[in-house]
N, C-alpha and C positions, 0 to 999 in steps of 0.2 A: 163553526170553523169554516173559512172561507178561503175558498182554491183560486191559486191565481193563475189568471190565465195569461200566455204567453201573446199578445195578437203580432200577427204578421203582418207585415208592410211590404204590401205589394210594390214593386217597383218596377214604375214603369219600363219597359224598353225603347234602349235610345232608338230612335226614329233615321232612318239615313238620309234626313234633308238636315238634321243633328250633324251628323257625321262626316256630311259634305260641307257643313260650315266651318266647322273645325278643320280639315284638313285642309280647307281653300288658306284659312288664316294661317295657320303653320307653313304653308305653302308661300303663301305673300311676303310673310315676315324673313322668309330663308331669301325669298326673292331680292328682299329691299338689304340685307346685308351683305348680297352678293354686289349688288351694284355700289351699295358705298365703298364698298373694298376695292372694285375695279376703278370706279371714279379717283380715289382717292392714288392709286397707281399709276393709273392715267395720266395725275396731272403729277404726278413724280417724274413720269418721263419725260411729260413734255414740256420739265423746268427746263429754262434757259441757262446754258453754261455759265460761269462768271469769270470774270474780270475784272482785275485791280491796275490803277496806276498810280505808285507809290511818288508822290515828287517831295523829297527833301532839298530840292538843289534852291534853296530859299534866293541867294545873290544872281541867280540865272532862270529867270520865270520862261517860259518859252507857253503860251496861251492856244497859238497856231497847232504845236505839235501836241500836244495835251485834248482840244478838237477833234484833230484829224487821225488820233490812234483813236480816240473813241468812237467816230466815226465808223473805221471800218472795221474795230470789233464788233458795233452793232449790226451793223449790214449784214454781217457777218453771223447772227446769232449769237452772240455776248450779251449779259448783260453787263455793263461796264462801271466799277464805282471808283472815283476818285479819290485819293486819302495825299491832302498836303500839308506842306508848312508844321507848326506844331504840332503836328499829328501822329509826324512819323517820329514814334518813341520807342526805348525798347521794348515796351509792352507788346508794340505792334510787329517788332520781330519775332516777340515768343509766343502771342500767339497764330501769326500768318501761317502754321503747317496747317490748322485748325480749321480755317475761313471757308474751306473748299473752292477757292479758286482755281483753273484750270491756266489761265495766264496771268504769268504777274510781271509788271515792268517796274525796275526799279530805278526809278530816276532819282538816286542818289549817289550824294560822295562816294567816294570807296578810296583806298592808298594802303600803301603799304605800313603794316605794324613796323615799330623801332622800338628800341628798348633805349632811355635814358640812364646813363651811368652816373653816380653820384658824385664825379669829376666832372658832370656833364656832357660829357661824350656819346654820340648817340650811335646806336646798334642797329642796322638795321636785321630784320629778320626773314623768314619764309613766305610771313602769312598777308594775307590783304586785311581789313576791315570794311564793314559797314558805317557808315556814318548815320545818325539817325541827328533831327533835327532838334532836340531836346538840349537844352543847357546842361553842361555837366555839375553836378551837385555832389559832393564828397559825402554829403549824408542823404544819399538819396539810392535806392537798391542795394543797399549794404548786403543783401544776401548775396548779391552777385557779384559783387566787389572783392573776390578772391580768385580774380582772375578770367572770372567770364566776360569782364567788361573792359572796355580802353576807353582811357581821354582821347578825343581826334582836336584836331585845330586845322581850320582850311588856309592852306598858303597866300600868303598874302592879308592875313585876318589871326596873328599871334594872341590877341585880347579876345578871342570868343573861342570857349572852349564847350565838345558838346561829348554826349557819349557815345561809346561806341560796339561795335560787336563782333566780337572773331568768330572764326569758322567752327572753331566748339559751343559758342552758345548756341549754337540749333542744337548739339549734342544732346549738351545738358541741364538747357536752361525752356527751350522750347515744347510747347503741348503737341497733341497730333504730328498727325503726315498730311503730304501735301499728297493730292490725288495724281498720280503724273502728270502732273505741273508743268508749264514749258516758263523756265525762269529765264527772262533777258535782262539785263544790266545796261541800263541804257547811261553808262559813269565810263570811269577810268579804272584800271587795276582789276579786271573782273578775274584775270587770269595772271597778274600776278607769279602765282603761283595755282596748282589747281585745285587749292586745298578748300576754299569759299565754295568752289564747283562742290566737291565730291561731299563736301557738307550737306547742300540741298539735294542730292542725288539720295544720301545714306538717307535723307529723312523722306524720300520719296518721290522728291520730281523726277522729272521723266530727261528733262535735259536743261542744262546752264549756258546762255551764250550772252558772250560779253567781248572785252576790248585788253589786248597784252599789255596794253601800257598808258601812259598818257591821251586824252583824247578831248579833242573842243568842245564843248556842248553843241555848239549847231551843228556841228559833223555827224554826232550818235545821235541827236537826233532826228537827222533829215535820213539815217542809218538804218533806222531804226522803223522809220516808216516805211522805206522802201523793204526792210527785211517783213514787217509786218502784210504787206498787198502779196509777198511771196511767197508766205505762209496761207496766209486767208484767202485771198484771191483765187491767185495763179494755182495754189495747193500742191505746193514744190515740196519735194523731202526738207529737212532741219540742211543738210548737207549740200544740196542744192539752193536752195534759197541765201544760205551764208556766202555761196561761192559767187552768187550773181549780185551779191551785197557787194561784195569784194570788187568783183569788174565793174558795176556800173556807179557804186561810190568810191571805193577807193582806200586806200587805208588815209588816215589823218595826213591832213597836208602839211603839219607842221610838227608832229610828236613821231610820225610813222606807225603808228600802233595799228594793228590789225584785227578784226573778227573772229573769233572762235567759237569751239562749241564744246563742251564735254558731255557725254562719253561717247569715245566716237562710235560706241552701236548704237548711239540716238541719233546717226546718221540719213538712214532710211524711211526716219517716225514721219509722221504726214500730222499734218493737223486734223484734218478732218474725222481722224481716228478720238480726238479727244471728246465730239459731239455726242450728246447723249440722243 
């Protein structure tokens, strides 16, 4: 009969040049995820803000002004993207809370909603509208076509009909918020009424400035740029900057409409607060 024996396995003891290798590694590897984390921080902050200029005004190209707001959003630290002609559709309204732009200029139509009576008789109403550059299509957004949406027609042009968007589709049609956004309405009807305002306001810009009533394209835009060097440049309040819009352009030479801003405690706001 034979006894078994149990043998022992000596085991060596780890060695502290062992020990210093291992904790150098555990060491290095905490080192190298510390730094991608900050790297990758890093360059979070040192994204460049954005900037949009929307141009639907398709029958009124203006090339110079479109240039020189990009211009001195860049100089400025903008990065500045262009969206025109067929572009601007209402996709691009509902998702624009979303884009994170910190300015957005809208160089589109705008006018007042009316309501047609089935005598024909036309109504006018409260609200402004957006105009987007898209052809209107009766079987085209059907989900929204219960009122989030309006046919526009530009005066003067009764045969081309496009769609359009009231101050509830950011409501209830639109994704995200805007990051306090400074929204200017480089159109006509921005203020209307101030329901288009308090629209982009509820969904998170920070302020709406635009025109009471009728206005020339070369007017808001030659406007618009002087309002722009008095933001970015000079680094005027929202309130100050509209008010030296006012004295050194002038309201419309020919419609009288004026500059605005809502809400008046976005009075005081500075641009330079918007920089990351």
């Amino acid at each position: 009969m034979f006894a078994l024996h149990k043998r022992r396995i000596k085991r060596k003891p780890r060695t502290s040049k062992e020990f210093i290798i291992a904790l150098t590694l555990i060491v290095l590897a905490i080192c190298i995820a510390l730094t991608a984390s900050l790297m990758s921080n890093r360059g979070a902050s040192q994204a460049k803000p954005k900037a949009v200029i929307i141009d639907g005004l398709l029958h009124y190209p203006n090339e110079t002004f479109v240039k020189e707001a990009t211009s001195l959003l860049n100089s400025t630290g903008f990065e500045v993207d262009y969206i025109g002609g067929e572009k601007v559709t209402v996709d691009l309204y509902r998702r624009l809370p979303s884009l994170g732009y910190r300015i957005i200029i809208l160089r589109v139509h705008c006018g007042p909603l009316v309501e047609t009576l089935p005598n024909g008789t036309i109504v006018p109403g409260e609200d402004a509208i957006l105009f987007t550059a898209e052809a209107y299509n009766p079987n085209k957004y059907r989900i929204y076509q219960r009122g989030q949406l309006a046919r526009a027609v530009i005066t003067g042009r009764p045969n081309e009909l496009y769609f359009a968007v009231p101050p509830w589709f950011f409501d209830e049609c639109a994704e995200g918020r805007f990051d306090d956004s400074i929204v200017i309405l480089d159109s006509c009807y921005g203020f209307y009424s101030t329901s288009m305002a308090e629209a982009f306001i509820r969904r998170g810009a920070k302020v709406f400035i635009g025109w009471d009533g009728e206005v020339q394209a070369k007017h808001t835009d030659y406007a618009v740029l002087v309002l722009l060097k008095y933001l970015l440049i000079d680094r005027l309040t929202v309130d100050q900057a509209v008010k030296k819009v006012m004295d050194e352009v002038g309201p419309d030479p020919y419609h009288h409409s004026v500059m605005l801003f809502y809400p008046s405690s976005a009075g005081d706001y500075r641009l330079e607060r918007l920089k990351r």
